[in-house]
N, C-alpha and C positions, 0 to 999 in steps of 0.2 A: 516789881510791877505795880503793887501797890500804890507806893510810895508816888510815884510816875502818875498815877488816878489820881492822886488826893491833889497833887501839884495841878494838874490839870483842868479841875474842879474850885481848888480856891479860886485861879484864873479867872476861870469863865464865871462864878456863881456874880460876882461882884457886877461883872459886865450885864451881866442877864437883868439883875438889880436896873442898873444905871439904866438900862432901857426899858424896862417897864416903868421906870419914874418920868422917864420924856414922855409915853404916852400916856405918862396920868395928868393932863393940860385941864381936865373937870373935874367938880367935884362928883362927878357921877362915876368917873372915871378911877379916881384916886381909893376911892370904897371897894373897888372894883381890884385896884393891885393888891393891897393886903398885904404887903411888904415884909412885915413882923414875921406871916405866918411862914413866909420863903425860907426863915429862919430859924422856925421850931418854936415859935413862942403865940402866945394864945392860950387863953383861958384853959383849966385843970377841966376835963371833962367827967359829969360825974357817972357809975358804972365803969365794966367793963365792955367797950363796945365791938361789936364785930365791925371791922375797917377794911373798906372798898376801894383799892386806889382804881381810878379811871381816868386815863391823862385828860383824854378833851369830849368834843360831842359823842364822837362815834362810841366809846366806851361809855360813854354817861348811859348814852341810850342799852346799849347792852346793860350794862347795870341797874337801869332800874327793873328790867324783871327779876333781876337778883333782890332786888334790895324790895320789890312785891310779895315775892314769895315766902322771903326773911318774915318780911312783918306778917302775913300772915300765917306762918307757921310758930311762930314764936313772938307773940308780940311786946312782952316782955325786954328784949333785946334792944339796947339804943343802935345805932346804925352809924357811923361815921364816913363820909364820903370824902374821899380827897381827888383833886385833878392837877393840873399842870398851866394849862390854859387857861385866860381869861373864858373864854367861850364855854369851855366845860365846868366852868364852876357855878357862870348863868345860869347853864343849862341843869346842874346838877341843883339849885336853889327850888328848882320847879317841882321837887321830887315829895314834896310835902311837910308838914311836921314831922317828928322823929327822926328824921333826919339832921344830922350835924354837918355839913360842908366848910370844909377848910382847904389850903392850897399846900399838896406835895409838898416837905421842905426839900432843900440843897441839900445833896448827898455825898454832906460836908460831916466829919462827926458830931460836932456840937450841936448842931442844926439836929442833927436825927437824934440824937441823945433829950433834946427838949424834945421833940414833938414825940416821943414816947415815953418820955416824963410825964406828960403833961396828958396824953391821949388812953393809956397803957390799954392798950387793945388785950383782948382773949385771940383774937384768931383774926389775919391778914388775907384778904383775897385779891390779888394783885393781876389786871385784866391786859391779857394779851401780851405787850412787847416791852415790857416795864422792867428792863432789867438791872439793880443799884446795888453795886456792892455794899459799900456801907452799911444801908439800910436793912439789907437780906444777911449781913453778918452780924449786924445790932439785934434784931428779931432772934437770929438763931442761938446766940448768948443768953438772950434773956428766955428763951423758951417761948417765944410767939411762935403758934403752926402758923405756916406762910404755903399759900396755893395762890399757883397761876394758871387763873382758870381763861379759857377760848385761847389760850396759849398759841402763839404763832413767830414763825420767824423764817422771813425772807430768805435767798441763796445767799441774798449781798447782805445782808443783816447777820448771818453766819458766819462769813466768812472775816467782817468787821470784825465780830466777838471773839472769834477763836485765837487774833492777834492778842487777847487778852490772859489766853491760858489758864492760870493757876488761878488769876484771879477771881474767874469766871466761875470754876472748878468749886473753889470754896464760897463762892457767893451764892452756888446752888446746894450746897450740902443740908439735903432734909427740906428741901423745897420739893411740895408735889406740880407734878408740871401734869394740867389736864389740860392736854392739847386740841386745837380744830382740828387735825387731822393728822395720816399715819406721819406724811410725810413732816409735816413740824413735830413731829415726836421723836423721831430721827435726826434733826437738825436740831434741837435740846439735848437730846442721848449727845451728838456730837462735840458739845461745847461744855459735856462735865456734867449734866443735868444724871440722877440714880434713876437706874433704868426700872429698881421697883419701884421705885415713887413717880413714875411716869406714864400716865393711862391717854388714851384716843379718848376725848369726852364729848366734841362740837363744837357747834360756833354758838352762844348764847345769843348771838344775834340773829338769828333765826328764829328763836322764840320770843322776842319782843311784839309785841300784841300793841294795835293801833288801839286809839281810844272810842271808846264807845260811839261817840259823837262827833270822830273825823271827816263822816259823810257832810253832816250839817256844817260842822265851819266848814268845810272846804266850797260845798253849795256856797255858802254868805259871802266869801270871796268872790266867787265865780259872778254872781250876781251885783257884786260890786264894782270890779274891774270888769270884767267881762262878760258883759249879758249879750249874747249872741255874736260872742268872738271868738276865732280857733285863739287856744293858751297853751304855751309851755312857758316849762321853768327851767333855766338854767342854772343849778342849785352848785353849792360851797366852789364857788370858780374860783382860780390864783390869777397871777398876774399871769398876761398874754391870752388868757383865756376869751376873756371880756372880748376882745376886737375880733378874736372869731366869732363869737358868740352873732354880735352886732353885722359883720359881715353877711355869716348864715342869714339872719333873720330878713337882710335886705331881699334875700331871692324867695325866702318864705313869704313877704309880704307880697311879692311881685305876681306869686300864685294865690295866696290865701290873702286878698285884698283886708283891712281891719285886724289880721293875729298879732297878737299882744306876748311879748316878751317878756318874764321875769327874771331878773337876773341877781342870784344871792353870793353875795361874794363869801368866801370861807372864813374872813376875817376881820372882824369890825373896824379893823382900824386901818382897813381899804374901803369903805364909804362912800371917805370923799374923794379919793383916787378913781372910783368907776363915776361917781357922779360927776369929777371934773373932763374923764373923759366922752361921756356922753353929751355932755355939753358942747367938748372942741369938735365933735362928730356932727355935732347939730343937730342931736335924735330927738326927736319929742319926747318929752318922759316925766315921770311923776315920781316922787319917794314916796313908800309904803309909810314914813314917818308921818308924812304930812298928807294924809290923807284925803285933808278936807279937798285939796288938790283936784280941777278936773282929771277925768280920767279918760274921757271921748276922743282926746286928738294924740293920745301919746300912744307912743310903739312898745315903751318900753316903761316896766314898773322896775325901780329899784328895792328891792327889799334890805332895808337898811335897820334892820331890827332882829333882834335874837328871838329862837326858838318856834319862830311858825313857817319856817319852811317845810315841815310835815303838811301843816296847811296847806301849803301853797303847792306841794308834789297833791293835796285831793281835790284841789280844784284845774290843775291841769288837762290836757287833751296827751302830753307826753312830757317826758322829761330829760334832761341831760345831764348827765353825774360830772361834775368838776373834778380837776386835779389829776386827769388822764391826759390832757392834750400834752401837756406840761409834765416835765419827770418826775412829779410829787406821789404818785403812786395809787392813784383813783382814791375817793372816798366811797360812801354806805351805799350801794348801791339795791338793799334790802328796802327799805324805806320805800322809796316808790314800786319795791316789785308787790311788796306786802301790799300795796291799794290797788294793785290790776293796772299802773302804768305801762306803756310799752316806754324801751330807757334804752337811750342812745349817750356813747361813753367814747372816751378814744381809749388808745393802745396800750397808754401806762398804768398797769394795774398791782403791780409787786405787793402794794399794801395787802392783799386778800385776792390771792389771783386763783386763788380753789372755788370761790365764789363766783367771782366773775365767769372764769371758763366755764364753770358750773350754768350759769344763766345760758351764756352766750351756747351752749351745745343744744341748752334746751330750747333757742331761738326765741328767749326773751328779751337780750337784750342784743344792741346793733354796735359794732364797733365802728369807729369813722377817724377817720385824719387828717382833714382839713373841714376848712369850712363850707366845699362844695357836696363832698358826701355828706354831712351834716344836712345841710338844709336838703339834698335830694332826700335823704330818708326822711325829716319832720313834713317835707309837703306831702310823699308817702301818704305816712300816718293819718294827717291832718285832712284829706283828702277824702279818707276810708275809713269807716267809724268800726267797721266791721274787720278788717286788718287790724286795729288797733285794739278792739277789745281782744282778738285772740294774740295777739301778744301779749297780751299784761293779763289773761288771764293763764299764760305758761309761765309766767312770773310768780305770781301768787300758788301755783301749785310746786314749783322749788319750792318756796318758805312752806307751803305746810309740810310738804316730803321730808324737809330736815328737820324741824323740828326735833325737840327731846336732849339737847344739852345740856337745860336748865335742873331736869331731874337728875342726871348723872353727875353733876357737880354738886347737886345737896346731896346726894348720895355721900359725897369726898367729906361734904361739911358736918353734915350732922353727927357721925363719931367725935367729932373735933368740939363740937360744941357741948355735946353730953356729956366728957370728959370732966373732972373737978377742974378747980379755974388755977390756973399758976399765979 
């Protein structure tokens, strides 16, 4: 079965290559793939660092209260961050000095043999669904402790894995699995994970704390785009999303004469894919790029820029979580409940469906399936100031009720850390 993985991996890494090189067409862009590091290569780092992998945004954000805590409790410690995604490595650049960001390599052997040459971590903390033979067999040889912390994994994510068996088996040997919940602990037990090494710890995304000063950008926006106009945002959308989106909002404006749409695609290198279709649509609209741009006659802002869509969910009236309508499996749906949003989602939620079900019991947030229930709940909303803040503030009271993952997982770390170094 191995053997089977590595074939299947030389494969794909090549290809995966080849197209992040079409869309390095900038030189902003080309900075941005890092190609080398897909490979394991990149400068000798110096210490021994504690290493964070977090494939893309939604991990990023989960980790950096990991990687707060770190530095405040230990500041001593350099911090390594790795992601997957373009998007998460932006986002992970944001995270301050001391921090080192570099891109996951291919979980190829050579590839993982440089970048822990080159990296040699003390101790691996591997967030959520990150599962790499290879990688977790290289660590385990060399003596890296390797935790997978907010640990989670779907029925169908399960049931993919377990076609892998042995290899799976020994990819998790002396891996702690500190899982979101009983039921992904059970669904780790199942695919080979050691059942001591296996704790119920949370979702770290729960304890992700807004920034001090979220209110004020979010006001700056609001007052920018829309001074005395109903706003939502329809944040990290995939393809097909958008022309619901756009549909919805026509019956939104048809009540809420002037509300303003923002529409964040999940992927930067759909841009000019929503901007070319808002154009064939004939929508009035503006990119957040270009600011200088009137903003008076348009329907719609496109948010065509990394990392302030947190902004954009505090300056809202409501929000709509992407990657539900569409079988991608919803995105963070925290994010806007943490600001007192009321958050309208569709039905596909597999990525974190103990979350979602979670809000949606507490009737924080509103499921919909097409674009007519949509715009009937946002005119709802947007109609009722008073509906809308007791929505989002049953939102905000989930996140503070779960809380407390973040301590249970330094709990797992600090033995790990205190330990002499390998």
């Amino acid at each position: 079965m191995r053997w089977l993985y590595l074939i299947a991996v030389y494969l794909a890494a090549p290809l995966h290559a080849a197209s992040l090189a079409m869309r390095a067409r900038s030189a902003r862009h080309r900075r941005g793939a890092r190609l080398a590091e897909r490979f394991g290569f990149g400068a000798p780092l110096a210490g021994r660092p504690v290493w964070i992998h977090a494939a893309s945004v939604g991990e990023v954000q989960a980790a950096s209260t990991l990687v707060k805590a770190l530095r405040t409790r230990r500041p001593d410690l350099p911090i390594l961050l790795t992601a997957f995604t373009p998007t998460g490595a932006a986002r992970a650049a944001s995270l301050g000095p001391g921090v080192t960001v570099r891109y996951l390599p291919y979980d190829l052997p050579g590839s993982v043999r440089r970048f822990l040459d080159r990296a040699r971590p003390r101790l691996a903390l591997i967030l959520e669904t990150e599962l790499w033979p290879t990688l977790f067999r290289q660590c385990h040889r060399r003596g890296i402790p390797l935790i997978i912390a907010s640990a989670r994994l779907s029925h169908r994510s399960q049931r993919r894995y377990r076609r892998f068996g042995s290899l799976l088996r020994e990819a998790l040997r002396g891996v702690v699995i500190a899982a979101q919940s009983e039921t992904d602990a059970a669904r780790f037990l199942a695919i080979g994970a050691d059942p001591q090494r296996t704790h119920v710890s949370g979702n770290l995304k729960f304890d992700c704390t807004v920034a001090p000063d979220i209110g004020v950008r979010g006001a700056r926006l609001r007052a920018l785009y829309a001074p005395g106009r109903p706003l939502w945002v329809a944040g990290s959308t995939h393809e097909g999303e958008e022309a619901v989106m756009l549909a919805a909002h026509r019956r939104v404006c048809a009540a809420q004469p002037g509300a303003l749409l923002v529409i964040a695609p999940r992927h930067p290198q759909r841009f000019e894919t929503v901007a070319a279709l808002l154009a064939q649509q004939g929508v009035p609209h503006v990119r957040h790029s270009r600011s200088a741009q009137s903003v008076q006659s348009a329907q719609v802002l496109l948010l065509d820029t990394l990392g302030e869509l947190i902004d954009f969910y505090a300056a809202a009236d409501a929000a709509f979580v992407g990657g539900s309508l569409v079988p991608v499996g919803g995105h963070n749906l925290l994010e806007p409940a943490a600001l007192g949003r009321p958050i309208v989602t569709g039905p596909h939620q597999f990525n974190a469906a103990d979350i979602a079900q979670l809000l949606v019991a507490r009737g924080a947030v509103q499921f919909v399936r097409d674009e007519a229930e949509l715009a009937a709940t946002l005119i709802a909303w947007l109609s009722d100031p008073t509906q809308r803040a007791q929505v989002g503030a049953r939102g905000q009271a989930v996140v503070a009720e779960n809380r407390g993952a973040l301590e249970r997982v330094l709990a797992l770390i600090t033995p790990l850390l205190d330990s002499p170094e390998r």
